[in-house]
C-alpha positions as CSV (number, residue, x, y, z in Angstrom):
1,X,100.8,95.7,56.3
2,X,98.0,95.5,59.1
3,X,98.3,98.4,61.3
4,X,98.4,97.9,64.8
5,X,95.8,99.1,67.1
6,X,98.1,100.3,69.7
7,X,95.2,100.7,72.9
8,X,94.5,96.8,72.5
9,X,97.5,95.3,71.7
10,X,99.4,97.1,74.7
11,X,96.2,96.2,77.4
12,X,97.4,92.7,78.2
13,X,101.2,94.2,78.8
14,X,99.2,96.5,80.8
15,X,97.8,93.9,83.0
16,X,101.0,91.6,82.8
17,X,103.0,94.4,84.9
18,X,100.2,95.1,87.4
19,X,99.8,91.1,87.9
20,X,103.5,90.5,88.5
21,X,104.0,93.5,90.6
22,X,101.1,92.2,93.1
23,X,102.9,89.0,93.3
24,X,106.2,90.1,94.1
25,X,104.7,92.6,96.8
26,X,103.0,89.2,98.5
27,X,106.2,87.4,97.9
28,X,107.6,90.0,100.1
29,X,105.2,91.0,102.5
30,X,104.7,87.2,103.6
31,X,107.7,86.0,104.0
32,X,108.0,89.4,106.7
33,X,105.1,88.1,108.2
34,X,106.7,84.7,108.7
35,X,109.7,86.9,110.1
36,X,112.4,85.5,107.4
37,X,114.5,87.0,105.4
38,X,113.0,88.6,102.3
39,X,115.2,89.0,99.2
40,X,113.1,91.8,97.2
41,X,113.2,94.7,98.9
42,X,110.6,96.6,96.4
43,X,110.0,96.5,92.4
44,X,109.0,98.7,90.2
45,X,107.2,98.2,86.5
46,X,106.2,100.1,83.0
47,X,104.9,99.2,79.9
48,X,107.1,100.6,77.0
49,X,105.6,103.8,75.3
50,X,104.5,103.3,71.5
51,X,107.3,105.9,70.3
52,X,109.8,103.9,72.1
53,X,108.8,100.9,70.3
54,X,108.9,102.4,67.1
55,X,112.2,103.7,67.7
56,X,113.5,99.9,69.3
57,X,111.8,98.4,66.4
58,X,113.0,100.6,63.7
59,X,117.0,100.7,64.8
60,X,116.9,96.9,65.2
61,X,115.2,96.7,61.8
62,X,112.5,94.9,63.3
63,X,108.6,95.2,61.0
64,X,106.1,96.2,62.8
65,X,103.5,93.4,63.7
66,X,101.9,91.3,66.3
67,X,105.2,89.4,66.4
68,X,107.2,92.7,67.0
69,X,106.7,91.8,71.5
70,X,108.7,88.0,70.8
71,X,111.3,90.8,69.0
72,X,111.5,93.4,71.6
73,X,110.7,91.5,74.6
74,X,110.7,94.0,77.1
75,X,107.3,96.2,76.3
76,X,106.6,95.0,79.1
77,X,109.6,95.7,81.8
78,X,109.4,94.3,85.9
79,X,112.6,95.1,87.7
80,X,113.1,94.0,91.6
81,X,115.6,95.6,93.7
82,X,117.4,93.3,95.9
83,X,119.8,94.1,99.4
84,X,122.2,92.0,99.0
85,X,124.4,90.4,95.9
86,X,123.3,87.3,97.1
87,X,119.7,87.8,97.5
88,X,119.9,87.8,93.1
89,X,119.9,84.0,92.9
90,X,117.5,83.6,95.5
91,X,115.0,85.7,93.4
92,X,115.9,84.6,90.1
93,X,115.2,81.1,91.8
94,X,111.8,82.0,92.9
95,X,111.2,83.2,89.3
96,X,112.2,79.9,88.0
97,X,110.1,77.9,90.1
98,X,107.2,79.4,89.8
99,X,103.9,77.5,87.9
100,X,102.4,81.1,86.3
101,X,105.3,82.1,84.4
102,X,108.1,80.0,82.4
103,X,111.9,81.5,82.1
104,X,113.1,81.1,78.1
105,X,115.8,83.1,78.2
106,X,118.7,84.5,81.2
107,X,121.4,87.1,80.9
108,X,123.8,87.2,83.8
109,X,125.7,90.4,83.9
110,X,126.0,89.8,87.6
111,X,129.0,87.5,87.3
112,X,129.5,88.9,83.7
113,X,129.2,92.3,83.7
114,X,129.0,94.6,80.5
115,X,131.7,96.3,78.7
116,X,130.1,99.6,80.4
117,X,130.5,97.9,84.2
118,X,126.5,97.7,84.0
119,X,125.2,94.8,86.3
120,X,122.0,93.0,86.7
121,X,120.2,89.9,86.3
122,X,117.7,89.8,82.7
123,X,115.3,86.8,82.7
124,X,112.8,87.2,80.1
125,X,109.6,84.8,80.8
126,X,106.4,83.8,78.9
127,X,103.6,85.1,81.2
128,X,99.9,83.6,80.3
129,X,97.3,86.0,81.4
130,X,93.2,85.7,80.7
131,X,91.5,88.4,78.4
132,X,88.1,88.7,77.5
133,X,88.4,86.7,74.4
134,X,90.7,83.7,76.2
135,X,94.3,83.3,77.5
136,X,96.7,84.7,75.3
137,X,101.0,84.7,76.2
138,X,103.4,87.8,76.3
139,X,107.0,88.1,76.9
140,X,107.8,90.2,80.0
141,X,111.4,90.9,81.2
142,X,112.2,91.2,84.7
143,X,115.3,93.0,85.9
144,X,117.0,91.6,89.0
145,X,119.5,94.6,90.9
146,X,120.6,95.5,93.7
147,X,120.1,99.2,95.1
148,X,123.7,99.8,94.2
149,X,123.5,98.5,90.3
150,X,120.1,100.3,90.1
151,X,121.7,103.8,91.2
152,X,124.8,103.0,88.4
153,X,122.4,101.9,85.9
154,X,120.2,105.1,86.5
155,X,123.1,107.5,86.3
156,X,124.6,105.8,83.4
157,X,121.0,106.2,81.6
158,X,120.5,110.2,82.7
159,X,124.2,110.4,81.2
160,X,123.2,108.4,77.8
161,X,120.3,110.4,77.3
162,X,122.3,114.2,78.0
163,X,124.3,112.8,75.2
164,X,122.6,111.2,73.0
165,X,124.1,108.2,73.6
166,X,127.8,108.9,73.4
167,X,128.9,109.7,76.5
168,X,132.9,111.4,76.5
169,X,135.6,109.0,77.0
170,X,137.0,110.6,80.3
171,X,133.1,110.1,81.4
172,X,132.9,106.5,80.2
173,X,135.7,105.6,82.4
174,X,135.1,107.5,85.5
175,X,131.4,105.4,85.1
176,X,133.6,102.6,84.9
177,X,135.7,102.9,87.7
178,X,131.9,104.0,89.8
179,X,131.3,100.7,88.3
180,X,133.8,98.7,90.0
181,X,133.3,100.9,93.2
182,X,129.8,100.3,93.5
183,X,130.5,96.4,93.2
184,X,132.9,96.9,95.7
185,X,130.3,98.7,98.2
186,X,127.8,95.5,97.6
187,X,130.2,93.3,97.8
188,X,131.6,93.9,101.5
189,X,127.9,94.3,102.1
190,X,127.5,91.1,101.2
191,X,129.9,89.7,103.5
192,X,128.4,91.4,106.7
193,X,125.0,90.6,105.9
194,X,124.4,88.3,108.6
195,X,125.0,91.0,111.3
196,X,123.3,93.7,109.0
197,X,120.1,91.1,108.5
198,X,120.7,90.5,112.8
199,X,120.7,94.4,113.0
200,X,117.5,94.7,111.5
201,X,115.9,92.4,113.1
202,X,116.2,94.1,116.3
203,X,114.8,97.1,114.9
204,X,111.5,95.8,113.6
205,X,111.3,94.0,117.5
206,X,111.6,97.6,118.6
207,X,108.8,98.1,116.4
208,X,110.6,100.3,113.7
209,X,109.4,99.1,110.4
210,X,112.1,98.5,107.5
211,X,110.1,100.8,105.2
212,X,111.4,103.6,106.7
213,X,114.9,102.8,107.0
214,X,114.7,102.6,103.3
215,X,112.2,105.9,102.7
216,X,115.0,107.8,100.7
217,X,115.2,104.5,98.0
218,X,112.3,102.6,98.5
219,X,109.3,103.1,95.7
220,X,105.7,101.6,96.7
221,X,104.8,98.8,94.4
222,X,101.3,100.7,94.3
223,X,102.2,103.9,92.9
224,X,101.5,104.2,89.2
225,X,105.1,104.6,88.0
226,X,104.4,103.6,84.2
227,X,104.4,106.6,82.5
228,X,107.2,108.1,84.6
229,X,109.3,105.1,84.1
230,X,108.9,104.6,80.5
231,X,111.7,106.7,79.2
232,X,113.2,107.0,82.8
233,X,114.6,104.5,85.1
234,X,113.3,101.4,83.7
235,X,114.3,102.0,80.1
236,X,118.3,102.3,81.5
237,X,119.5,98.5,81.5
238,X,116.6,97.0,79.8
239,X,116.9,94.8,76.5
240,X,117.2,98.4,74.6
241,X,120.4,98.7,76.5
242,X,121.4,95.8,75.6
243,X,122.1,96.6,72.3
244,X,123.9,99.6,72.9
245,X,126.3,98.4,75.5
């Protein structure tokens, strides 16, 4: 079997992530520049480590091959944190819309969540990007969350990994019942968003920008998080998750 030349097949993924997260940043910074609403608050991006791959590839009884990124689909990984529940559609709409990338595949476990209580919106798109020997096409998944799902989610990863994997019952449903708690939370949220979205807007007319009301959550879409997030917070609730859960 051809062996894989890891450094070359992974550059495009490389570029894919630092692509996507430029355009979501300009998503968001224009439409506060034009004063409206934005639904991404930040996003954050990796490119899956080989050793996770091999690990991925080998449980799923995958072979290793320029195929194995159609198998895996999230080497490389985008997720955008969102305010509001409903600010989720109005991103996953943007994403469908858009002429640079084409959606083939959704998983709604916003309206359907996991046996876990896990929550999120998976779109998996074919993203075309130009290399030095011509345009080639990767799969990329992009995570859609809000700030509440993404601090479950991250818990229920840290918790995974002290274990192995299999968390204790009595754990598993307290996670659960956070679960349904956290929900909750976004969901009265939800419903007072207008005067919460009213309430910011009077701040940033006093001149206080958003960023720093969101300084203890918010990470910059600049900051090299790749190697960090690899086996951290973007592996918990990716397609790997998926299927564990």
């Amino acid at each position: 079997m051809h062996k894989l030349d890891w450094e070359l097949y992974l550059l495009p993924f490389e570029q894919a992530v630092e692509e996507i997260k430029v355009k979501i940043k300009n998503i968001r910074n224009e439409l506060r520049k034009r004063k409206e609403h934005s639904p991404i608050e930040f996003a954050v991006g990796r490119v899956k480590s080989i050793p996770s791959i091999y690990n991925k590839a080998n449980r799923l009884q995958f072979p290793i091959d320029e195929n194995i990124c159609w198998e895996i689909r999230d080497i490389a990984g985008i997720r955008v944190i969102c305010q509001f529940i409903d600010d989720i559609p109005a991103v996953v709409e943007m994403i469908r819309n858009r002429g640079d990338m084409r959606v083939y595949l959704e998983k709604d476990y916003v309206s359907t969540p996991k046996e876990s209580g896990y929550r999120g919106y998976h779109l998996a798109v074919e993203y075309p990007i130009m290399m030095a020997g011509g345009q080639v096409t990767i799969p990329v998944e992009i995570q859609i969350r809000t700030l509440g799902m993404n601090f479950w989610a991250t818990i229920e990863h840290s918790l995974n990994y002290k274990y192995e994997g299999i968390i204790p019952s009595d754990i598993r449903q307290r996670l659960f019942e956070a679960a349904k708690a956290s929900y909750k939370l976004d969901s009265e949220m939800n419903n007072i968003r207008d005067e919460i979205k009213d309430a910011q807007a009077e701040f940033t007319k006093k001149e206080v920008p958003m960023e720093s009301l969101l300084s203890l959550v918010e990470l910059d879409l600049d900051v090299d998080v790749d190697a960090a997030m690899d086996e951290g917070i973007m592996n918990e609730g990716t397609g790997e998750e998926d299927d564990k859960r």
